[in-house]
Backbone as ProteinMPNN parsed JSONL, in Angstrom:
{"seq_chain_A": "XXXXXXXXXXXXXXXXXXXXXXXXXXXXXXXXXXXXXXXXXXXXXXXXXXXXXXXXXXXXXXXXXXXXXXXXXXXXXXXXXXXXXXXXXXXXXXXXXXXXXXXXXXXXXXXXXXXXXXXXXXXXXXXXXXXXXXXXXXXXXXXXXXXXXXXXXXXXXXXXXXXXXXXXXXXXXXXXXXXXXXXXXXXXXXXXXX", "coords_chain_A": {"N_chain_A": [[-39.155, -38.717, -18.557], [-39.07, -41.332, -15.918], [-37.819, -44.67, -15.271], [-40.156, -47.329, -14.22], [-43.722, -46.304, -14.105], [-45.801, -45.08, -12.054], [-49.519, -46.204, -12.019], [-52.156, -44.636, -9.274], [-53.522, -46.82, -7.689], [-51.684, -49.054, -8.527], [-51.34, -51.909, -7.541], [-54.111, -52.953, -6.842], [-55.262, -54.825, -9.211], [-53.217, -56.833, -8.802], [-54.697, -57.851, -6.436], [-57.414, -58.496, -7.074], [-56.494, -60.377, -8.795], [-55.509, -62.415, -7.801], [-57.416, -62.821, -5.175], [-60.24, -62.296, -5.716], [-60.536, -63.172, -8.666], [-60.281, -65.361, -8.382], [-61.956, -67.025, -7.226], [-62.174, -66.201, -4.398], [-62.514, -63.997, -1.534], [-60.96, -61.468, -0.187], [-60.915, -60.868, 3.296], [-61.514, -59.376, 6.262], [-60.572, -60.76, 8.112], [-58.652, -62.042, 7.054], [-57.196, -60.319, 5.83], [-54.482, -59.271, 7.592], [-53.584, -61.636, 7.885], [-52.208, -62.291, 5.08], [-50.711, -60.33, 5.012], [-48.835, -60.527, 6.857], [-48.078, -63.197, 5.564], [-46.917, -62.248, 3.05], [-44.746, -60.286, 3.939], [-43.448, -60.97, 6.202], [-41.33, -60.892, 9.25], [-41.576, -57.818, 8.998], [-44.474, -57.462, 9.191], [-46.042, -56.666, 11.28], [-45.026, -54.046, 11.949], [-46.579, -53.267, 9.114], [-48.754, -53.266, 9.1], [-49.643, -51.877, 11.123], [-49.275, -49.297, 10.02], [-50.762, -49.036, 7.516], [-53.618, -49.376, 8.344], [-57.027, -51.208, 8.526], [-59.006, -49.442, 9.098], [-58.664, -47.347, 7.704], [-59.321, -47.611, 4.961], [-61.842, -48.591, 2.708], [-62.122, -51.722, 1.967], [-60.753, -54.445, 2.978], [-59.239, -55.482, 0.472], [-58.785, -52.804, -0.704], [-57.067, -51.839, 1.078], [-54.915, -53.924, 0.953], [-53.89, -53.823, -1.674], [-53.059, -51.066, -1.542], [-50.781, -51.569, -0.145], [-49.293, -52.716, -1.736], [-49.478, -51.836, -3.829], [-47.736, -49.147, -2.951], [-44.997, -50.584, -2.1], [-44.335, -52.186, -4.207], [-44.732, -50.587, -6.337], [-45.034, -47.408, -6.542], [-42.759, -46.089, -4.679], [-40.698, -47.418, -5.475], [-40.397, -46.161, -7.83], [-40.444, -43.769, -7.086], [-37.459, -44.213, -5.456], [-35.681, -44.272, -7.863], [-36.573, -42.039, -9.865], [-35.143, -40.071, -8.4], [-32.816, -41.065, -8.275], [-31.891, -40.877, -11.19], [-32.285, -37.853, -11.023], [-30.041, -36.967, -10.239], [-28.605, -36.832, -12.369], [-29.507, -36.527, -14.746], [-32.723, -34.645, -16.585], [-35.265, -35.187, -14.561], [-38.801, -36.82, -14.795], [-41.598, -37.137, -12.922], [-44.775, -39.171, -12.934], [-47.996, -39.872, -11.721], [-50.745, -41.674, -12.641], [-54.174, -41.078, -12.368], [-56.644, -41.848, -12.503], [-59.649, -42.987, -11.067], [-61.323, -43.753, -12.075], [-61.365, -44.731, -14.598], [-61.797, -46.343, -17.916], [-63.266, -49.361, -17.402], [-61.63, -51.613, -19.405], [-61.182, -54.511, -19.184], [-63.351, -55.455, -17.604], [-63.768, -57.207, -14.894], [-64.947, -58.922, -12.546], [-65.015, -57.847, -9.49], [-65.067, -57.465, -5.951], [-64.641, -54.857, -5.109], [-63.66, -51.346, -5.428], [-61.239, -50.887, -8.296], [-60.423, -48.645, -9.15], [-57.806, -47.196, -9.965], [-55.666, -49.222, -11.593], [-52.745, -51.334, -12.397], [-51.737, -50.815, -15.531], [-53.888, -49.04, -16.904], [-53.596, -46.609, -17.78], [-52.946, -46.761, -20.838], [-54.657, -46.846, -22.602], [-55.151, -43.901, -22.741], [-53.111, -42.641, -23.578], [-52.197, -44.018, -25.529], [-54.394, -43.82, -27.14], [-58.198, -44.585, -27.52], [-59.902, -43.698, -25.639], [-63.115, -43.307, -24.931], [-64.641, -42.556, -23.298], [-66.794, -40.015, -20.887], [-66.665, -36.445, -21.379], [-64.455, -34.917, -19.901], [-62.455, -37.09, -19.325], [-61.512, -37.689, -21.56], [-60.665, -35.208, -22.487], [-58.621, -35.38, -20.643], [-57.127, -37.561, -21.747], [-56.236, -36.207, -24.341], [-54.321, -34.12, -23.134], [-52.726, -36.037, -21.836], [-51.719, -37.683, -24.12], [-50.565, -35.08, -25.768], [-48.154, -34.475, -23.44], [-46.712, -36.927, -23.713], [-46.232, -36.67, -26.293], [-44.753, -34.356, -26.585], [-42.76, -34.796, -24.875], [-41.719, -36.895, -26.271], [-40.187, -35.737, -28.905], [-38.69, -33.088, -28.149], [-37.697, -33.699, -25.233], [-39.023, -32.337, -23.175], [-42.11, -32.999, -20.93], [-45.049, -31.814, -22.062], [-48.04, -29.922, -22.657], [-50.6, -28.22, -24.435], [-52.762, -25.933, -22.931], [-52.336, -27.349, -19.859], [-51.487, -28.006, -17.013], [-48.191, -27.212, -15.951], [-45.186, -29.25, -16.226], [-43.309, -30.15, -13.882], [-40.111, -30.794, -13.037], [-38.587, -33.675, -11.19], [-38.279, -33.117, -7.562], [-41.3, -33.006, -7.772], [-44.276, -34.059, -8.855], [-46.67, -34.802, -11.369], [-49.928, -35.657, -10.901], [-51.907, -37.023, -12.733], [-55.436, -36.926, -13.717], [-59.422, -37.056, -14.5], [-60.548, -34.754, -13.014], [-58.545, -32.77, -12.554], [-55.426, -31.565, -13.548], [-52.828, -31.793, -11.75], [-50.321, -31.152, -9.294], [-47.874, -32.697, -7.306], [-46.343, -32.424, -3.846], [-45.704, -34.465, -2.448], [-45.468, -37.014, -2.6], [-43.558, -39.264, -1.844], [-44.415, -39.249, 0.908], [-47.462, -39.637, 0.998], [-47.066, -42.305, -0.346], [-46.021, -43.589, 1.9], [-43.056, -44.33, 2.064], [-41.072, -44.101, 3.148], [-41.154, -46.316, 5.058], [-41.074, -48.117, 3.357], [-38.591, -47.962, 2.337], [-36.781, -48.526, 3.941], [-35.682, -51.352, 3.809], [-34.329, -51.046, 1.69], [-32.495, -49.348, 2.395], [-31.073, -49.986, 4.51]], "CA_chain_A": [[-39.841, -39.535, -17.59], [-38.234, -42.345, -15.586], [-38.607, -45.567, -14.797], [-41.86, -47.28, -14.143], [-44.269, -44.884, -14.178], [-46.975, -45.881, -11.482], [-50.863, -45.403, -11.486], [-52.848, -44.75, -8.014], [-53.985, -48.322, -7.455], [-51.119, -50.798, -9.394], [-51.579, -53.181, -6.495], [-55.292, -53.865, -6.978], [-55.084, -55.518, -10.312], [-52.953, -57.903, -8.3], [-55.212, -57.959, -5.351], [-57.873, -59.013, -7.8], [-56.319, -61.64, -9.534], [-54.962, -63.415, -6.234], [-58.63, -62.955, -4.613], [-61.72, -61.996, -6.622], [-60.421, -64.071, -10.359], [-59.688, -66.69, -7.974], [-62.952, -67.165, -6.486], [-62.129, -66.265, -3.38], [-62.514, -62.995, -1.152], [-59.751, -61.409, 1.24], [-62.078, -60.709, 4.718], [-61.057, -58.62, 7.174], [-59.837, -61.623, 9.563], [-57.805, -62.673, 6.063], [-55.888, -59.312, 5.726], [-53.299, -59.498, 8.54], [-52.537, -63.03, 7.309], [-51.759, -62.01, 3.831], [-49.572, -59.299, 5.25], [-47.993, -61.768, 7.312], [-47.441, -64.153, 4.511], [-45.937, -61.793, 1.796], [-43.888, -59.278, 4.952], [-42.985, -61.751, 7.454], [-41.441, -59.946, 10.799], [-42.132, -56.738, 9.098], [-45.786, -57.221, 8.631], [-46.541, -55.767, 12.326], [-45.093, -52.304, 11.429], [-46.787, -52.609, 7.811], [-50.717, -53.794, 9.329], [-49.658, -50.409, 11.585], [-49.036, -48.199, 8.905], [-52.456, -49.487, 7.045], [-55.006, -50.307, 9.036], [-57.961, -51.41, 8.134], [-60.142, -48.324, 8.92], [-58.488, -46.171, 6.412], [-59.569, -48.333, 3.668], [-63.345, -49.081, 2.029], [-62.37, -52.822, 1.88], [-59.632, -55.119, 2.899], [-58.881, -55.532, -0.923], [-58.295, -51.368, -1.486], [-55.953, -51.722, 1.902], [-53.491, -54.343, 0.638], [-53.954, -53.38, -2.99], [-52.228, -49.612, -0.864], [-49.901, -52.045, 0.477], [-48.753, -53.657, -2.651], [-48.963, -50.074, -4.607], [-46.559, -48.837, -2.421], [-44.135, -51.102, -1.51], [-43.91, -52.532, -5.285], [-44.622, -49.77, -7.724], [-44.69, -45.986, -6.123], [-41.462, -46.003, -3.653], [-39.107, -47.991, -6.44], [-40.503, -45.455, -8.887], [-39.715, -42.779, -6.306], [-36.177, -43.74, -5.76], [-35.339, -44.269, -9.542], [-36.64, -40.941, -10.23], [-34.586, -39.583, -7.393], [-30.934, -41.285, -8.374], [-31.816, -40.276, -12.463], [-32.183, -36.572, -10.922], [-28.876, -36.608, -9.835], [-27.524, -37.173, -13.138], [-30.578, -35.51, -15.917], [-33.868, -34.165, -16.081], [-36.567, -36.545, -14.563], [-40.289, -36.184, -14.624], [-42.4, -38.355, -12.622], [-46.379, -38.97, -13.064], [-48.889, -40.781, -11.413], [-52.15, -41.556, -13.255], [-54.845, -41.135, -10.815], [-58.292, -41.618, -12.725], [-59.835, -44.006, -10.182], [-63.045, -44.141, -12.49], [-60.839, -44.784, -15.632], [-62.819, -47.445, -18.308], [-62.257, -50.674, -17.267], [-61.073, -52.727, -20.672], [-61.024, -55.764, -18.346], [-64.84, -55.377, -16.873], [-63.462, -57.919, -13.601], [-66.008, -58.978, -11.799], [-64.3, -57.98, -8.412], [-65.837, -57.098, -5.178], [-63.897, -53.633, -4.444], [-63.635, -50.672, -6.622], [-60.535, -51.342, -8.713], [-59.484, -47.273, -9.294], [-56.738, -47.002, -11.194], [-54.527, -50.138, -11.018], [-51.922, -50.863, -13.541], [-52.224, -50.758, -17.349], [-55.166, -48.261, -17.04], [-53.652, -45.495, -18.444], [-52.506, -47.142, -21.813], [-55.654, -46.072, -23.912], [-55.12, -42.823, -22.302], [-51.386, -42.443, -23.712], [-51.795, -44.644, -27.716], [-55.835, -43.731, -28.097], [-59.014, -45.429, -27.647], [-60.524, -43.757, -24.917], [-64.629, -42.893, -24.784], [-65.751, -41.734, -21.739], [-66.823, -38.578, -20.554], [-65.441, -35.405, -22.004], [-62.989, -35.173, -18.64], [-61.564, -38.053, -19.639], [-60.919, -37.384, -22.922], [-59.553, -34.122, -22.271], [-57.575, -35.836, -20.001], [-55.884, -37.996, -22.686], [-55.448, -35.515, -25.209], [-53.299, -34.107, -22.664], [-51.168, -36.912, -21.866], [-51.153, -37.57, -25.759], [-49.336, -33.88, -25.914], [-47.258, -34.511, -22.92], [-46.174, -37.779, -24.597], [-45.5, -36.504, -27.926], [-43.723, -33.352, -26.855], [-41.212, -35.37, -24.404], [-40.651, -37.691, -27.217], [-39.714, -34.559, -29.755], [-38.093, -32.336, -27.337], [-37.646, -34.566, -24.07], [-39.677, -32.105, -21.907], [-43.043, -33.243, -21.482], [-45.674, -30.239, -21.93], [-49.542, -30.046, -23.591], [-51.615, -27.245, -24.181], [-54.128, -26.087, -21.792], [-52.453, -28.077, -19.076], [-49.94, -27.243, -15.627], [-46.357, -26.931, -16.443], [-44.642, -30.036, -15.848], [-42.149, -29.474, -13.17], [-38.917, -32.222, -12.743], [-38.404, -34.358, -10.2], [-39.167, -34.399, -6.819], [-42.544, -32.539, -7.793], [-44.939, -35.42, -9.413], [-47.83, -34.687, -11.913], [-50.857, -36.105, -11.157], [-53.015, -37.024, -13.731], [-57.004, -37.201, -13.276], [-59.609, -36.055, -15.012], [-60.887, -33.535, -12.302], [-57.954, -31.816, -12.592], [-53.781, -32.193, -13.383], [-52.179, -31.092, -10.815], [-48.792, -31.558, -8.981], [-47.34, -33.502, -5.744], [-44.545, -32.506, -3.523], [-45.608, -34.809, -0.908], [-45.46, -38.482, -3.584], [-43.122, -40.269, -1.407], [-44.776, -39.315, 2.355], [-48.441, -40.19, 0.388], [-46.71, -43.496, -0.507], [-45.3, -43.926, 3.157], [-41.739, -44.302, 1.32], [-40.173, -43.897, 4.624], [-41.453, -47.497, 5.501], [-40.514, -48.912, 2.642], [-37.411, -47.103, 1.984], [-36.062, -48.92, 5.192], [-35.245, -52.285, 3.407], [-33.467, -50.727, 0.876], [-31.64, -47.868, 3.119], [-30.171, -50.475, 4.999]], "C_chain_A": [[-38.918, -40.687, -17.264], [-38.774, -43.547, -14.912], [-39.753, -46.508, -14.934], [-42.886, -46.908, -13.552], [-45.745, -45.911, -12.946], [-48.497, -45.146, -11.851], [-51.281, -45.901, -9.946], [-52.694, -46.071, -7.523], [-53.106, -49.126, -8.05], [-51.342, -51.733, -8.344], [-53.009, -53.934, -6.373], [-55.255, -54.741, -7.856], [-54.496, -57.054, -9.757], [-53.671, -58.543, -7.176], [-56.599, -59.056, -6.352], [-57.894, -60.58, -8.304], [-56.195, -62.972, -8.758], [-56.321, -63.604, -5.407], [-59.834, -63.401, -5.254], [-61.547, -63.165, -7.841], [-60.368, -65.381, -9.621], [-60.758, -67.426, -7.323], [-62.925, -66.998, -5.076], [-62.655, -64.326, -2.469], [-61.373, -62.452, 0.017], [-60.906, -60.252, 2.094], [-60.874, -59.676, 5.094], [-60.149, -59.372, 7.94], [-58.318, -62.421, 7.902], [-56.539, -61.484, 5.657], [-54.238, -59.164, 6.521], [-52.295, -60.737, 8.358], [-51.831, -62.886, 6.46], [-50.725, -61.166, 4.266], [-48.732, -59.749, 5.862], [-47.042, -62.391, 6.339], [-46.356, -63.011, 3.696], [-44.876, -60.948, 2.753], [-43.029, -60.052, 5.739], [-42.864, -60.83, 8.786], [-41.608, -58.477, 10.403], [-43.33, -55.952, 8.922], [-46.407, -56.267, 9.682], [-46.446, -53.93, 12.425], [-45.863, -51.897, 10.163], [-48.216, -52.197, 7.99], [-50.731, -51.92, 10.326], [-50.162, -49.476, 10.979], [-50.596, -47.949, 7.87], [-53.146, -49.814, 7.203], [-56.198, -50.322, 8.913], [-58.946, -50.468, 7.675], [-60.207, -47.345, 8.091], [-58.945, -46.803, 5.117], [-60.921, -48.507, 3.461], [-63.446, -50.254, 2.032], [-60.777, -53.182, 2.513], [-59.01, -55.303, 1.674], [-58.405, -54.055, -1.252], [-57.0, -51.633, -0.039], [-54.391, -52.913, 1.151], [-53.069, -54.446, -0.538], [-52.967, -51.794, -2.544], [-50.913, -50.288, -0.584], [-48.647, -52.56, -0.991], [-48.084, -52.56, -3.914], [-47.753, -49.498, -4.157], [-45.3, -49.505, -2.659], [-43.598, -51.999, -3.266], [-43.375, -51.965, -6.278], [-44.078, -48.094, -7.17], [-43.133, -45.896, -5.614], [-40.604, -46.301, -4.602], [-39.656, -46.855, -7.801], [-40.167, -44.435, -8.523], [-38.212, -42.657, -6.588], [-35.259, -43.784, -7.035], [-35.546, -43.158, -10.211], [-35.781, -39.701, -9.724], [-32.895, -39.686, -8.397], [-30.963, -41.249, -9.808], [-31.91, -38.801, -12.141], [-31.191, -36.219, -10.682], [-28.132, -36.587, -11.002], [-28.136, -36.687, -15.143], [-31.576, -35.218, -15.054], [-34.623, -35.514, -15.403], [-37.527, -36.348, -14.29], [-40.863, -37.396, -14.072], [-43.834, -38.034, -12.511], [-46.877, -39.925, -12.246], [-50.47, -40.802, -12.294], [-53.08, -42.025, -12.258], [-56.529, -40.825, -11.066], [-58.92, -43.195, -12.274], [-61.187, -44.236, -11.425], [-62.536, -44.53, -14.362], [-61.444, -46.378, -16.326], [-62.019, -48.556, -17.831], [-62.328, -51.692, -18.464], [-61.436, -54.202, -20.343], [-62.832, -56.453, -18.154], [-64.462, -56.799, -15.64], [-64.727, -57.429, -13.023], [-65.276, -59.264, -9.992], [-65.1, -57.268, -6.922], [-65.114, -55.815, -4.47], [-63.556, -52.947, -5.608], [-62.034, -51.023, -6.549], [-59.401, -50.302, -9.248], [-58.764, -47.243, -10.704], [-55.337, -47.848, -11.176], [-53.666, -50.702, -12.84], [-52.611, -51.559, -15.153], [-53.385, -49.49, -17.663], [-54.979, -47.151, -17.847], [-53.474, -45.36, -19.655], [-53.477, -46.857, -22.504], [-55.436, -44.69, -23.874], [-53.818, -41.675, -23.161], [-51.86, -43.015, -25.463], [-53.64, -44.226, -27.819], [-56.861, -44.816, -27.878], [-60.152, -45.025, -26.215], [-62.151, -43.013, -25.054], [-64.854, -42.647, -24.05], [-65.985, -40.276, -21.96], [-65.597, -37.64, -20.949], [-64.158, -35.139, -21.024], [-62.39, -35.962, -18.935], [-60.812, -37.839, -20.623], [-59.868, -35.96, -23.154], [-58.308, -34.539, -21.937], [-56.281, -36.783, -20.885], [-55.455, -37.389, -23.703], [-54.685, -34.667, -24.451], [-52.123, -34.788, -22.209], [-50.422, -37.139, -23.125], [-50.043, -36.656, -26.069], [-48.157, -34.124, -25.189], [-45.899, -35.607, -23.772], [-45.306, -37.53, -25.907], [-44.042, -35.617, -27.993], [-42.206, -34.015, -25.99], [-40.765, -36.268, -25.167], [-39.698, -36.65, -28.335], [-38.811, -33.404, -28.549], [-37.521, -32.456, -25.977], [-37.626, -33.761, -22.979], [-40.929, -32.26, -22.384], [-44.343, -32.036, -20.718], [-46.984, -30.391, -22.96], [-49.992, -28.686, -23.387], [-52.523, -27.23, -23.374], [-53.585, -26.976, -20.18], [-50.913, -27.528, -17.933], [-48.86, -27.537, -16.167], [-45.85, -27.84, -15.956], [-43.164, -29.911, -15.448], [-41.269, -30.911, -12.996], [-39.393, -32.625, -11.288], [-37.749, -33.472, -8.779], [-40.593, -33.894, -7.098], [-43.259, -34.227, -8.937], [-46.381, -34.776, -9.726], [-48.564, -35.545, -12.031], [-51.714, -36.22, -11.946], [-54.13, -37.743, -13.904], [-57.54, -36.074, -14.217], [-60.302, -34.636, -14.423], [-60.189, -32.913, -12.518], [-56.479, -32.443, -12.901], [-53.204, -31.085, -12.351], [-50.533, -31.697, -9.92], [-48.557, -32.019, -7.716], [-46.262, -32.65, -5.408], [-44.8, -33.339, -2.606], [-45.716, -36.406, -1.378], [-44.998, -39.16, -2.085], [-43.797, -40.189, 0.584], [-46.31, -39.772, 1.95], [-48.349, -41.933, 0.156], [-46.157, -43.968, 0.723], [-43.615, -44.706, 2.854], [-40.806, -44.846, 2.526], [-40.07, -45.505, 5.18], [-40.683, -48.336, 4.215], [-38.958, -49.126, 1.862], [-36.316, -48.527, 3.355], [-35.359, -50.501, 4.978], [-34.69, -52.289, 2.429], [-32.218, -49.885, 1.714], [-30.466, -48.712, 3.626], [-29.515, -51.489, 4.961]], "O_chain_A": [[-38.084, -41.063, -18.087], [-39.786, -43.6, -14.213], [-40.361, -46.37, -15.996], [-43.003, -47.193, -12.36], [-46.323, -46.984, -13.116], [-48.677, -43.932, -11.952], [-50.995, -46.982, -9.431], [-51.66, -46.372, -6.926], [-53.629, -50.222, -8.254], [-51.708, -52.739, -8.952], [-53.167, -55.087, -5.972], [-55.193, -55.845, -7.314], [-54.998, -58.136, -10.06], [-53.366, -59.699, -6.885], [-56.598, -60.28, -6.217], [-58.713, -61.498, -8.278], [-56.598, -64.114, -8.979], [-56.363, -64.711, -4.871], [-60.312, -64.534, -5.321], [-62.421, -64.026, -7.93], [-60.41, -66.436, -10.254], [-60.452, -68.516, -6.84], [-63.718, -67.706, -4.455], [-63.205, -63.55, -3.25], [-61.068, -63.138, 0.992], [-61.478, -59.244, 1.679], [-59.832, -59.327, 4.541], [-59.116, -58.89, 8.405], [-57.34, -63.145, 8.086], [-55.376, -61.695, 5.312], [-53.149, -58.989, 5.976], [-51.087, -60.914, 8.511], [-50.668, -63.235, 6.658], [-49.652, -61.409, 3.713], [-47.6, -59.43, 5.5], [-45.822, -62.276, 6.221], [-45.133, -63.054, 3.825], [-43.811, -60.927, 2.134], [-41.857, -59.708, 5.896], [-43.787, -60.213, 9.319], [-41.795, -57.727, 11.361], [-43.521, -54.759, 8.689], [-47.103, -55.307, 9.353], [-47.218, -53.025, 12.742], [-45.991, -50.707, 9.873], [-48.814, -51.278, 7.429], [-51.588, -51.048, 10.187], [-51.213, -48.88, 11.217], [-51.234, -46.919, 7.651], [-53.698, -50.629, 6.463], [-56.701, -49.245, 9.233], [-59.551, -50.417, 6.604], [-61.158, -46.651, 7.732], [-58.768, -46.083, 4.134], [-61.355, -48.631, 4.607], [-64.623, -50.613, 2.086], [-59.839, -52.385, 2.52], [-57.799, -55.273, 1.888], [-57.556, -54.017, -2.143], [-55.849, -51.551, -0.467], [-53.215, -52.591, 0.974], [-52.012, -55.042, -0.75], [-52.131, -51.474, -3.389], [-49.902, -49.612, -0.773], [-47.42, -52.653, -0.962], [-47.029, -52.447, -4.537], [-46.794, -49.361, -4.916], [-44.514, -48.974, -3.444], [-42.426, -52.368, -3.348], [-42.368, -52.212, -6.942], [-42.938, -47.674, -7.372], [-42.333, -45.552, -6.484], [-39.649, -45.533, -4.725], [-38.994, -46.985, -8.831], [-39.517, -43.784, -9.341], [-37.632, -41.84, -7.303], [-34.137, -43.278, -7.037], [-34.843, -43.01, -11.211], [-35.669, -38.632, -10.324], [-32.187, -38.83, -8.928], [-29.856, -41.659, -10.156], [-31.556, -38.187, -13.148], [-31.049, -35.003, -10.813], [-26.938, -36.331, -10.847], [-27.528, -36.59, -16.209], [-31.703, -35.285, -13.831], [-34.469, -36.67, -15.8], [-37.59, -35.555, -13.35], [-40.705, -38.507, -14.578], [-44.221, -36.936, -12.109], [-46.153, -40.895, -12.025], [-51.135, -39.775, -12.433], [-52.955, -42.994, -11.508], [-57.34, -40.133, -10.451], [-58.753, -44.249, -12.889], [-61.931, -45.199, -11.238], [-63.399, -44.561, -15.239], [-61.564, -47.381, -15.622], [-60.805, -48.759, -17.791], [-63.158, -52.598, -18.387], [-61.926, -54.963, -21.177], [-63.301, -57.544, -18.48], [-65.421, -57.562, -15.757], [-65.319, -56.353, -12.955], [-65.085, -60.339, -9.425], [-65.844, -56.335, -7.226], [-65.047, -55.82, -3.241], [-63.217, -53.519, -6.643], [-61.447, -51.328, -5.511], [-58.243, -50.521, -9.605], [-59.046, -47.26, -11.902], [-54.232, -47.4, -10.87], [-54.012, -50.452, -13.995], [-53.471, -52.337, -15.568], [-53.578, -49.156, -18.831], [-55.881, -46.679, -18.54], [-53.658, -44.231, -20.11], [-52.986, -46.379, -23.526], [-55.507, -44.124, -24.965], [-53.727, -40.451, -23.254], [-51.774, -42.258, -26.43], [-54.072, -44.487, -28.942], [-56.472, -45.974, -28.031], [-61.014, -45.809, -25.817], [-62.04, -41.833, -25.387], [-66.013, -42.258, -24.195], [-65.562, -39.542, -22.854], [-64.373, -37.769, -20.933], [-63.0, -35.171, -21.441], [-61.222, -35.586, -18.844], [-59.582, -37.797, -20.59], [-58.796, -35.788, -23.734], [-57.24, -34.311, -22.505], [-55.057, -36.748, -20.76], [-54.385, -37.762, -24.185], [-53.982, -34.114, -25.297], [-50.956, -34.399, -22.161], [-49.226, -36.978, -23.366], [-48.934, -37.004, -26.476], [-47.095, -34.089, -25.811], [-44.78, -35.328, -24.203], [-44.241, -37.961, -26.348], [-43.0, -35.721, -28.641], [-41.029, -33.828, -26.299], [-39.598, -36.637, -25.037], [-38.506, -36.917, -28.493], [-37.765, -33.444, -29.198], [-36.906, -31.502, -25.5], [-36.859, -33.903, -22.027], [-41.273, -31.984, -23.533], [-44.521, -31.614, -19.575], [-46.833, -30.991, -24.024], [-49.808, -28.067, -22.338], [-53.132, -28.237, -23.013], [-54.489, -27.217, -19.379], [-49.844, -26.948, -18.121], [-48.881, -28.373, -17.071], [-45.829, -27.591, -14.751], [-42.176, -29.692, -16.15], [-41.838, -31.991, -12.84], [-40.224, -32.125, -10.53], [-36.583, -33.123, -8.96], [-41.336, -34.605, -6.422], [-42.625, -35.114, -9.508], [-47.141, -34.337, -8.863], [-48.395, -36.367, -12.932], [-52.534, -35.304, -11.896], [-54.097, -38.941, -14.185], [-57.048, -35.023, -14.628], [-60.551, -33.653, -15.12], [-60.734, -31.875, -12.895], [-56.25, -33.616, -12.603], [-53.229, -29.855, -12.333], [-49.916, -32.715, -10.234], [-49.329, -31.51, -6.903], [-45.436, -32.187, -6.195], [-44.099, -33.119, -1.619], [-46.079, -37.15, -0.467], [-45.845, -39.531, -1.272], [-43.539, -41.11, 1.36], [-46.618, -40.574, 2.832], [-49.277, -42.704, 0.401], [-45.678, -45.086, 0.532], [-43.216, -45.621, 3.575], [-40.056, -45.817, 2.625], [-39.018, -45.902, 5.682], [-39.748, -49.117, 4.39], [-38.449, -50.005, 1.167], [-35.256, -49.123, 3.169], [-34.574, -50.899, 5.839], [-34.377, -53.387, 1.967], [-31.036, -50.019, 1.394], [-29.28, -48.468, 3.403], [-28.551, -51.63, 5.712]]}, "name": "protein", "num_of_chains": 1, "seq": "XXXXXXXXXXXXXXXXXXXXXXXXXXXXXXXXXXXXXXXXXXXXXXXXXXXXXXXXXXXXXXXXXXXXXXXXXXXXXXXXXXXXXXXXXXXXXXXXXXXXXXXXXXXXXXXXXXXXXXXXXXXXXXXXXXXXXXXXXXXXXXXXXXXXXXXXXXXXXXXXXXXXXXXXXXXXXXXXXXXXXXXXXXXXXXXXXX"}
């Protein structure tokens, strides 16, 4: 595995802390600003790219914004320029309903934003048997790429290298080829590229 490993949502957690912990709320008429503030002249192509209507809240849209452009894409190309040179496995953890440790009192579901998967991976998780399944498979994956440095569990899809990307939820594990066009990479790629 390479890198830092993203889940779904890492950008809420920060969306959270900067809004909701703060007593405040980010509105609808407050989103474009924020994207403003942290983008500057490239906020108009970013508010494009994510606009409002695809989102449940202004808080899950620039929590997408922040996922991306922070955690997914630089975990992308780090997985990318270690493939050129070993194996590399990349995951996403993608249990939006995963316990929350925290209990944040935030006004937008909160998914799967970072740290979430860490009971999932050292132990401690209770939920529903899906869940649990779900971490005694990462547990295996874990163990066997530390002992053998491919990572592989019983009962669970064949973990394919890099550019394929194993999702891990407890509906199902299943595999990406489409990570970095999901993450709109392409956009964010463009201040590195050049």
């Amino acid at each position: 595995m390479s890198g830092p490993l993203p889940t779904a949502d890492e950008g809420r957690l920060t969306v959270a802390t900067t809004y909701d912990l703060a007593g405040r709320q980010l509105t609808a008429a407050g989103y474009p600003v924020a994207v403003r503030t942290l983008y500057g002249d490239r906020a108009e192509d970013i508010l494009a790219r994510y606009p409002l209507t695809e989102y449940g809240t202004p808080a899950e849209a620039l929590g997408a914004i922040l996922t991306d452009s922070q955690f997914a894409c630089l975990q992308d190309r780090t997985a990318r320029l270690m493939a050129g040179h070993t194996r590399s496995y990349q995951y996403e953890f993608a249990d939006r309903h995963a316990m929350d440790y925290l209990n944040l009192p935030v006004g937008f579901p909160i998914g799967a934003p970072h740290g979430r998967e860490i009971r999932y991976v050292f132990g401690g998780v209770s939920g529903p048997p899906a869940q649990n399944a779900l971490a005694a498979k990462m547990l295996g994956h874990w163990t066997n790429f530390a002992r053998s440095g491919v990572p592989y569990a019983a009962d669970a899809p064949r973990w394919n290298q890099y550019p394929q990307v194993q999702v891990l939820a407890p509906e199902a594990i299943t595999v990406s080829t489409s990570f970095p066009e999901d993450h709109k990479c392409d956009l964010w790629n463009q201040a590195t590229d050049s």
